[in-house]
N, C-alpha and C positions, 0 to 999 in steps of 0.2 A: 408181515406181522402186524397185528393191533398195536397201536402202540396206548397205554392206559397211565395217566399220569400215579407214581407212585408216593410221590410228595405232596404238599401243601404247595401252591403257587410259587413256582424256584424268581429267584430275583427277574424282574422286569427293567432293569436298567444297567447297562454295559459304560465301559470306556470304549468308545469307538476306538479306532487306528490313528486317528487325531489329537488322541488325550482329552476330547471333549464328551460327554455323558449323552446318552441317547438313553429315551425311555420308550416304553411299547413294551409289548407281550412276547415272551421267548417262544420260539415253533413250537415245544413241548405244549404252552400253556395252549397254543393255536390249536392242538391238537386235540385240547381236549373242551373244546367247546362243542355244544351239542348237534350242531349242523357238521360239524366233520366228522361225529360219532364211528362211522364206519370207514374213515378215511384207513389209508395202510402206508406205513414208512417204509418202503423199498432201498431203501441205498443213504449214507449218510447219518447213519445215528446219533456220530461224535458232535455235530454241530446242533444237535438239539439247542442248546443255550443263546441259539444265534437271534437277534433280536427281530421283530417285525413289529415298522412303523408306521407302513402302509401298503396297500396293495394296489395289483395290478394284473391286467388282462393282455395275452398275447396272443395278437391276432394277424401279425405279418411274421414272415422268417427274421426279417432285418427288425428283430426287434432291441439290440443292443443302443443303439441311438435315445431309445425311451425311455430305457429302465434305471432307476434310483438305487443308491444304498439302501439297505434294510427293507427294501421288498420281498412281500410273499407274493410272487408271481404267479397265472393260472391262466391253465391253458387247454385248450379240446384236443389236442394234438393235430388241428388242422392246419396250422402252418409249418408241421412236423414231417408231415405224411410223404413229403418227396425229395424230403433228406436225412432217412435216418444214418448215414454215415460218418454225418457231422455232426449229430448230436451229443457227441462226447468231450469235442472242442465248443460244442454252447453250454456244455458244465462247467468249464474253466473259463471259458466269460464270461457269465454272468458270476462267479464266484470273484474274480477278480474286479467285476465293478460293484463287488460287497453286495451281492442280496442276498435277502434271508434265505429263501428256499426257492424250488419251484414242484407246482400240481400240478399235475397231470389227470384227463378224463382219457381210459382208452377204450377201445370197443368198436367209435364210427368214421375216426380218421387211421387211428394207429391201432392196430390191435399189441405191439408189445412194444417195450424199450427197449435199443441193443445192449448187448452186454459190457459192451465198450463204456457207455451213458452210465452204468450202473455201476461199474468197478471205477472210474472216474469221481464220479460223488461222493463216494465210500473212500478212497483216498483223499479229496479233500475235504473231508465232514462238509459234504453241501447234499442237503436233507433233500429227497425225490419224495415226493408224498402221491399214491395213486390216491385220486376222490372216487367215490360212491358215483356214480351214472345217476342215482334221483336226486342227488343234490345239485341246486341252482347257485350259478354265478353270485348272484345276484341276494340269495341268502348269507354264503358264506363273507359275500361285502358287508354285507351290512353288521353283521354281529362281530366279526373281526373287527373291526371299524370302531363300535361303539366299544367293545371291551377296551379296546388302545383309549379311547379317548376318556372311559370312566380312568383305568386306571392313571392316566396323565392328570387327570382333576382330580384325583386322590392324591397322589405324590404332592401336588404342587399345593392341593389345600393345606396338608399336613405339614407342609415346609414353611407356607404363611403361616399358621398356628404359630409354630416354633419359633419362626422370626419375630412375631407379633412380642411371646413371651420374653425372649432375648432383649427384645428393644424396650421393652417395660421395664427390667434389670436395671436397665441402663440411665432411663429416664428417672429412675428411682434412686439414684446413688448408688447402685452399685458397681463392683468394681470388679477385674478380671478373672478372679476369682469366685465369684458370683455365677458369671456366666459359665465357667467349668462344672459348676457344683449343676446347674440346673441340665447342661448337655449331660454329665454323666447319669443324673436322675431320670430323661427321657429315654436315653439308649441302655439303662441299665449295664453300662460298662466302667473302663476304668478310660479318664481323660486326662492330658494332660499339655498344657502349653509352653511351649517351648521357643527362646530367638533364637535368631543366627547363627549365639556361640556358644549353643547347645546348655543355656543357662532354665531351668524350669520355671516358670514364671507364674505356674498354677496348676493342681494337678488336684481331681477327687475321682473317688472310686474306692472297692478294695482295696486296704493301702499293699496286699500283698500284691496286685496286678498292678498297680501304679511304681511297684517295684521293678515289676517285670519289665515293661511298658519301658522306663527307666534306661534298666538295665540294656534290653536290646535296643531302645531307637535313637537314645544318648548317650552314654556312657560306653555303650557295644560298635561294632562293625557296622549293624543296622543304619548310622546315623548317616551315610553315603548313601545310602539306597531310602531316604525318606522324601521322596519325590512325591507329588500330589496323585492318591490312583487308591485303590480297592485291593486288600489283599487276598491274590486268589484262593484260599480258604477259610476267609470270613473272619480274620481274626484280628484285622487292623485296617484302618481308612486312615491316609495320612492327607491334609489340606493344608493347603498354604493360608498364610495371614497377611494380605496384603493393604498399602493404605496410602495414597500420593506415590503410587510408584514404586517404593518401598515395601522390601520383604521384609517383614517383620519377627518369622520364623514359622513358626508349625502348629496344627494342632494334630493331634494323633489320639485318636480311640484305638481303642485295646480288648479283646474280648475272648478270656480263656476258651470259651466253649465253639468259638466262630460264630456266634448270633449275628454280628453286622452285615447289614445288606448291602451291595449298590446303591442301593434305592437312596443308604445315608445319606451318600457323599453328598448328594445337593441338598440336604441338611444339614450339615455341616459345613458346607461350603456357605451358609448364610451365617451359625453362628462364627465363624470365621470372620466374615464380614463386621459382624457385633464387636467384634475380639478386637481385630482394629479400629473399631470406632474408639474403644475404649483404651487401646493402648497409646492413641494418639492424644486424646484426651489428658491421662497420666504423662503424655511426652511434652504437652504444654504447658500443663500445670507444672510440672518438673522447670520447665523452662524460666519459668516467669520467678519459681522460689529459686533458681540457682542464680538467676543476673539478680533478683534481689540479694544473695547473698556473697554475689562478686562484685557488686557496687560496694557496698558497705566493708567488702576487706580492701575494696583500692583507694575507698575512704579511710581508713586506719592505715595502709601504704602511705598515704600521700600526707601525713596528719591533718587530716580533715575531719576524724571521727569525736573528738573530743577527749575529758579526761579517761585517766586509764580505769577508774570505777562505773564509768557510762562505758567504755568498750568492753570492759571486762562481762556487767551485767548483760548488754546486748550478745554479745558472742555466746552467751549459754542459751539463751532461748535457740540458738543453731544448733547448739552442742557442742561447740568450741570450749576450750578451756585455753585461754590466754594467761590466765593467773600460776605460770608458772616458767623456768624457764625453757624458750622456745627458740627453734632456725627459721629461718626463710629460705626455703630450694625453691630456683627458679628454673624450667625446664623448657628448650624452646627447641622447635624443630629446626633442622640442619638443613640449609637451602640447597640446589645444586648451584646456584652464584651466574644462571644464563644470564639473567639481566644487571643491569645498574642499580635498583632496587627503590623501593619505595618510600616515602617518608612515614615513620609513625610515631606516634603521640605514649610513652610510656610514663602515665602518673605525670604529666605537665613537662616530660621530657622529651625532645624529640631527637630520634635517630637513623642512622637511614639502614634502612636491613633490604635485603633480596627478595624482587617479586618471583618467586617459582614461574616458570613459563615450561611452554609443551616443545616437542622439536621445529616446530615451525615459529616459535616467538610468540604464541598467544597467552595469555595469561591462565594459570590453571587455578580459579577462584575455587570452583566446586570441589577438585581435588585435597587441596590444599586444607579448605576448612572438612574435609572429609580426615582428614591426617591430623588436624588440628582438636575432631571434635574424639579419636580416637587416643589420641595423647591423653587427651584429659581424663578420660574413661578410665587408662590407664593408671594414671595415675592416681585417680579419687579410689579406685581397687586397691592400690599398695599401700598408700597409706591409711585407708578406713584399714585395714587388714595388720597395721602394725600400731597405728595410733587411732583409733576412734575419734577419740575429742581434737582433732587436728580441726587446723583448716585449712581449707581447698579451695578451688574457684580456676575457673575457664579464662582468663582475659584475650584479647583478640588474637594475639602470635605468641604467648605465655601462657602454662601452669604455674600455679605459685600453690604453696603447702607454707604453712605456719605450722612446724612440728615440734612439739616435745620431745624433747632427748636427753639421756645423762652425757653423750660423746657423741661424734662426730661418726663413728664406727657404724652408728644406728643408722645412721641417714643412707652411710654407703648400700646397705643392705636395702634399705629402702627403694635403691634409686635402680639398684637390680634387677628386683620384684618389678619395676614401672618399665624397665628396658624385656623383660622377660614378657610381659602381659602384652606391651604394645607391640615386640614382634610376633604376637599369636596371629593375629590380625592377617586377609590374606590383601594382597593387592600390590601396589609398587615398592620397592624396601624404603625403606626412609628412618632416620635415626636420629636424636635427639641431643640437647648438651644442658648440663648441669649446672647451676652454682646453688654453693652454699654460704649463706652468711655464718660471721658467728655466733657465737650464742647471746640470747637476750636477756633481762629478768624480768621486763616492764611492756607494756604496748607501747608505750612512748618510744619507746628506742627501735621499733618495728621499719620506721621508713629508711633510718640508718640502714640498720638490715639489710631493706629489700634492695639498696642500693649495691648493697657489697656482693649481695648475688647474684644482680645484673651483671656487674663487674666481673665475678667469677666466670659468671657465663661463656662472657664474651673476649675475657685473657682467656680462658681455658682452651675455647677453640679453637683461637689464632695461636695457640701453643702447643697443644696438644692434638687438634682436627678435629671432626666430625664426632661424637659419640663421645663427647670428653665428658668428666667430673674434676671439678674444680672446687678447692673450698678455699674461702677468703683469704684464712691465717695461712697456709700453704704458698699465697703469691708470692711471697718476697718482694723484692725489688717493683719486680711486675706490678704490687698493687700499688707505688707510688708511682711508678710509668704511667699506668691509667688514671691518675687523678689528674692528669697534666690535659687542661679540656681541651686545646689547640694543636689538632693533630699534625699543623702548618709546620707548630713552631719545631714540634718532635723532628718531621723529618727534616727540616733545615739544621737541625743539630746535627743529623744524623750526617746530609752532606759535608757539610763544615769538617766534620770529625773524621768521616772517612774517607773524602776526597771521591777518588776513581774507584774507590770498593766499594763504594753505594750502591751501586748499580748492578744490575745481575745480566747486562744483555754480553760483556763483557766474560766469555769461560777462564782468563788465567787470572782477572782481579778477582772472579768467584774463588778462583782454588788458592787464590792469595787471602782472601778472607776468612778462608776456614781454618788454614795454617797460622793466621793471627789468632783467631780466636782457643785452638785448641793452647799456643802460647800464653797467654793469659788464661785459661782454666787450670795450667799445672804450676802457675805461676814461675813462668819463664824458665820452667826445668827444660833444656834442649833435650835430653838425653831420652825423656819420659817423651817430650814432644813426637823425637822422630819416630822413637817405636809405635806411638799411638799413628802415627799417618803413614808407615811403613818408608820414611826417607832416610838416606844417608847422613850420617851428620853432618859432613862438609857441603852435602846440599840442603840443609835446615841453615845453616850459619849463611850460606849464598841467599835464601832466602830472609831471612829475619835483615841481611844491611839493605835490601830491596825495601822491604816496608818502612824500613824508620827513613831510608831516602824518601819513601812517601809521604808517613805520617810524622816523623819527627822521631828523635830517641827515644822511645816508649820505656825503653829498656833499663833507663834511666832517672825518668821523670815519673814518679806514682801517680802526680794527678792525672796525664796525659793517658796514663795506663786506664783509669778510672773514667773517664772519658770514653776513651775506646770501647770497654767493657759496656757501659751505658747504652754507646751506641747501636753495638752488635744486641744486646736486649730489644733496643726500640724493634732493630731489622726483623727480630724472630716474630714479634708482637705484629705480624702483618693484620694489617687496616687500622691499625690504630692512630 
């Protein structure tokens, strides 16, 4: 058959097998160049779209060693002539090391294909094209040749145009948005940019197809399948936005009718490139206002910022509103405790917290501030989302919030929303602890505050564990335990007090100490005592003259009893 192209020039640029973009002329377009005018496609139809980037002359049998991907191959049939039996296993070689096609001249070596040859390429869409007998080698080189190489200097002029205008945007102050409006104006489609957590970051077009667009590659099922590639009927090019290594999310065109070509993607794959010039830009800029605005609230932590009419005015040009009353929640990541731990500096205080390490003992710096920079996120997300005029701020192993509240109630929910957000997140699990101070009416009374929320933090999770919320008024006892700064002198109380139940390497002074202390919680009800521990009573009574031979008559003396009681608090309060 003739084959007559029925289309306008069908796209000239593939995703290879690589995921990497190959340009050149499709066989169809080969086809219909004027020196193969009377060429005929015998076998292969299906692979028309298969690309040709260069060609080649086969002049040995053993011509597998020579031939390239994306070859249109051409051949007299003389190195054919004395094997046509294996010509059907050189369809599936040369298909397998990816060439376009192969032509064929028959008449003065070969007068026919075998049938085998022909039903071979027709199974694997790999195109047999007979040439014309007066057409030369040597013509169909050169005009193959040049058409690949015009339309490669068209692609690629038109991709610098496009870059050229992009980085003008750029250079001109504009911003991420900028560059959406002018991709969606060149490709007459609907664009839209999108990060990691499928947040839209810019979007023009149709606003009805930027719904669509929306709806199927973020909001839908689509957003697992938005991988960098062409979609096979024209109707979306997804590109990644990358910048230092970092993926920074998506851009995705959209086109109800399928107008998008191949040809885009490397189009896009350059304002891509723009996209992250510009989102890194906004990421440093971002940068440079957010330690500007976590100096100045560790300056009003620490009282360093001045009176409360100078902190008050400064915090509105942030958007802060401290002129009312407000908490301090202070939110820190939860170590796994491999190491002895590191010294840090908090607001002129120093303490010593846990360096996270990997299974081999190496320090996980990058993980760590990666978990650190997403706490934050989280947290600037729940509370912009509950309180606006709050303030927020990153410190190096803490989030801290200055919120507005009528109760305590408000924060819990708050701290929900920051525990809900920060496990969206994918990667290693890791979880967070709470404190809250209480309430304020002034900035002056702010470094108070931020102290009672350290404080919460840190009784909360040696009381409660990993993942705890704590709020000041709530410690009891505990928040005068922790104001005792000599951790020495605590547990030398603690020995003193409780002798041989200090200790935990010991299992029957452990089960002696829980038995004292459930004693003292019912306030020396025996009867209540054994039923909570499941003992006889005659063996609660055998135990209780075991402890006072320990500790002394507890059972009679209330301060000793008080004493005791103190002591078994410090013990719960581990690290303190």
């Amino acid at each position: 058959m003739i084959y007559t192209p029925a289309e306008p020039s069908p796209p000239a640029l593939r995703l290879a097998s690589t995921g990497t973009l190959t340009y050149g002329l499709s066989v169809g377009e080969v086809l219909g160049v004027s020196t193969l005018a009377g060429a005929r496609l015998i076998a292969g139809a299906s692979g028309l779209d298969r690309i040709v980037q260069r060609l080649n002359v086969m002049e040995v049998p053993d011509i597998l060693a020579w031939v390239k991907p994306h070859e249109l191959l051409l051949t007299t049939g003389y190195p054919l002539r004395n094997t046509p039996q294996s010509l059907g296993r050189l369809v599936t070689d040369l298909d397998e090391r990816g060439l376009a096609a192969l032509a064929i001249k028959l008449g003065r070596y070969l007068d026919e294909l075998p049938v085998e040859m022909i039903e071979q390429a027709d199974r694997l869409g790999f195109p047999l094209i007979l040439l014309p007998n007066d057409v030369g080698f040597d013509d169909i080189l050169n005009q193959v040749l040049t058409d690949i190489l015009n339309r490669q200097a068209a692609i690629l002029a038109r991709t610098e145009e496009v870059h050229r205008a992009l980085v003008q945007i750029v250079l001109g102050g504009g911003g991420l948005q900028d560059v959406i409006d002018e991709v969606a104006t060149l490709f007459d489609v609907a664009v839209i940019a999108v990060d990691g957590d499928r947040r839209m970051l810019a979007g023009a077009g149709p606003e009805e197809h930027v719904k669509a667009v929306c709806a199927a590659w973020v909001d839908g099922p689509g957003w697992s399948a938005a991988q960098p590639g062409f979609g096979g009927n024209g109707d979306h090019v997804v590109v990644p936005v990358v910048a230092g290594g970092f993926d920074h999310g998506r851009i995705i065109a959209y086109s109800a009718s399928g107008a998008l070509r191949e040809t885009d993607v490397g189009i896009l794959e350059r304002a891509a490139t723009v996209a992250a010039l510009v989102i890194t830009k906004q990421q440093a800029v971002a940068a440079v206002e957010s330690k500007y605005r976590a100096d100045f609230l560790r300056d009003i932590l620490a009282g360093r910022a001045g009176a409360d009419d100078r902190v008050i005015a400064h915090c509105a040009g942030f958007g802060w509103d401290l002129d009312r009353p407000v908490a301090v929640a202070v939110a820190e990541l939860d170590s796994d405790g491999r190491s002895g731990g590191t010294a840090e500096t908090r607001l002129g205080r120093t303490d010593r917290v846990p360096e996270p390490r990997t299974e081999d003992g190496r320090a996980k710096g990058g993980e760590e501030r990666q978990a650190q920079d997403r706490l934050a996120a989280a947290w600037t997300a729940a509370v912009r989302r509950r309180d606006p005029k709050a303030a927020v701020a990153s410190f190096a192993h803490e989030v801290v919030a200055v919120v507005g509240l009528s109760g305590d109630g408000d924060l819990d929910g708050l701290v929900r929303d920051a525990t809900t957000m920060f496990g969206e997140h994918p990667g290693r699990r890791r979880t967070f602890s709470t404190g809250v101070s209480r309430v304020v009416a002034c900035p002056t009374a702010l470094p108070e505050a931020y102290e009672q929320a350290v404080k919460s933090v840190r009784v909360g999770r040696q009381l409660h564990g990993f993942g705890s919320l704590a709020h000041f008024n709530e410690l009891g006892v505990y928040r005068l335990l922790s104001l005792v700064a000599d951790a020495a002198e605590l547990h030398a109380f603690v020995r003193e007090t409780l002798g041989e139940l200090a200790g935990d390497d010991d299992p029957e002074a452990v089960d002696l100490r829980r038995t004292l202390q459930v004693l003292l919680e019912t306030n020396l009800n025996v009867a209540e005592t054994a039923r909570r521990l499941h003992f006889h009573y005659n063996t609660l009574r055998y135990r209780i003259g075991k402890l006072e031979r320990m500790l002394g008559a507890f059972t009679e003396d209330a301060h000793l009893r008080l004493n005791l009681t103190l002591a078994l608090h410090v013990l719960r309060m581990r690290g303190i």
